[in-house]
C-alpha positions as CSV (number, residue, x, y, z in Angstrom):
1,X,15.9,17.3,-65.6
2,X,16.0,20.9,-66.6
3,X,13.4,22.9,-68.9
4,X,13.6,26.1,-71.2
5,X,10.6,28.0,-71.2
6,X,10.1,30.9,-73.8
7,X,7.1,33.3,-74.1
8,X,6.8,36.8,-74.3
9,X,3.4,36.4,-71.6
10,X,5.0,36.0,-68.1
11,X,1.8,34.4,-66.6
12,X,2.4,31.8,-69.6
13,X,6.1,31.5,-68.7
14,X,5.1,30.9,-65.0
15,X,1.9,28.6,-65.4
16,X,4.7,26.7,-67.9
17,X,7.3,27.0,-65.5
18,X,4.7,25.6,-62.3
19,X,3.2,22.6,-64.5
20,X,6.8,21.3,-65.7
21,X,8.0,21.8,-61.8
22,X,5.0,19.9,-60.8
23,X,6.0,17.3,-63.6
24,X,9.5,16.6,-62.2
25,X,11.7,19.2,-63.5
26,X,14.5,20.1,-61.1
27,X,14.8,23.2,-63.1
28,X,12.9,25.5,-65.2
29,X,14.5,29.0,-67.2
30,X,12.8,31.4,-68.2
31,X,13.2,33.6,-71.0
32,X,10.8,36.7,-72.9
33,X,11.7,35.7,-76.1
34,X,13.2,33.9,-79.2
35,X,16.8,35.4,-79.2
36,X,17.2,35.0,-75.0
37,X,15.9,31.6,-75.2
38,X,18.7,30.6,-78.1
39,X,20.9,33.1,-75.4
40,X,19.9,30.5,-72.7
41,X,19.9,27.7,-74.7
42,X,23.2,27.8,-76.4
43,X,24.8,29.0,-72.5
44,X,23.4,25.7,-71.3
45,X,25.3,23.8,-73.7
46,X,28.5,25.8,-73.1
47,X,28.3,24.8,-70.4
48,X,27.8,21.4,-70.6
49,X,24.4,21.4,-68.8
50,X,21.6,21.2,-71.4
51,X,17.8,21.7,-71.8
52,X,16.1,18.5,-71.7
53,X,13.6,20.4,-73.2
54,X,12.1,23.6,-74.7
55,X,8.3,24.9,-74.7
56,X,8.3,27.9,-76.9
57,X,5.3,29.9,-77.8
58,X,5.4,30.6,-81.6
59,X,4.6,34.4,-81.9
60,X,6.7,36.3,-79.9
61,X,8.7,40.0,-80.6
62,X,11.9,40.0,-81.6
63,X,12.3,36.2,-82.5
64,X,9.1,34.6,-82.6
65,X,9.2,30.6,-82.1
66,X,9.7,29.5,-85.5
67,X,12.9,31.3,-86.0
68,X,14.1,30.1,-82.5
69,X,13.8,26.5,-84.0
70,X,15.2,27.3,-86.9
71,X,18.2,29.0,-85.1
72,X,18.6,26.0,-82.0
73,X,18.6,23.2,-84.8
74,X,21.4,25.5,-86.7
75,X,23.9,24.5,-83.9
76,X,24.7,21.1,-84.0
77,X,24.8,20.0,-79.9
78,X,21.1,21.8,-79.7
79,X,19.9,19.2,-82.8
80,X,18.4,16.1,-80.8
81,X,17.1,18.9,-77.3
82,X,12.8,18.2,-77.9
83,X,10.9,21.6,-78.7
84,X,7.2,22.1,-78.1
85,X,5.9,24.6,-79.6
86,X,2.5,26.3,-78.2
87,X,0.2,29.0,-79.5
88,X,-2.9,30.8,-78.2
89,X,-4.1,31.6,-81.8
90,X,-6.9,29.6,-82.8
């Protein structure tokens, strides 16, 4: 199984990264933000191996998680991929 991680914190991105390792994903991608997670995302399914999954934090620069969603269900083969989207704000 492979897994899109996106958060502009890159000790968030690896603790992410490690825990869905640990969970059984073959394969984790990283990315710092909204608009190079859709990059990644939308590459992926070019390329005809998709994200089983996305953990996206929701504030982020550039594109914060929200939009990402917004943009990834936009694009009809990224529709049905599950999102989770975290936050540290309380």
């Amino acid at each position: 199984m492979k897994a899109l991680v996106v958060d502009d914190s890159k000790i968030t991105r690896r603790l992410l990264a490690q825990i869905l390792t640990e969970s059984g994903y073959a394969q984790v991608v990283s990315a710092p933000d909204g608009a190079e997670g859709l990059e990644e995302l939308l590459a992926a399914s070019r390329a005809g191996t998709p994200f089983d999954v996305v953990v996206t934090d929701w504030r982020m620069p550039r594109m914060d998680g929200l939009a990402f969603l917004r943009a990834a269900r936009a694009d009809p083969a990224e529709r049905d991929v599950p999102f989770v989207v975290i936050s540290s704000v309380s």
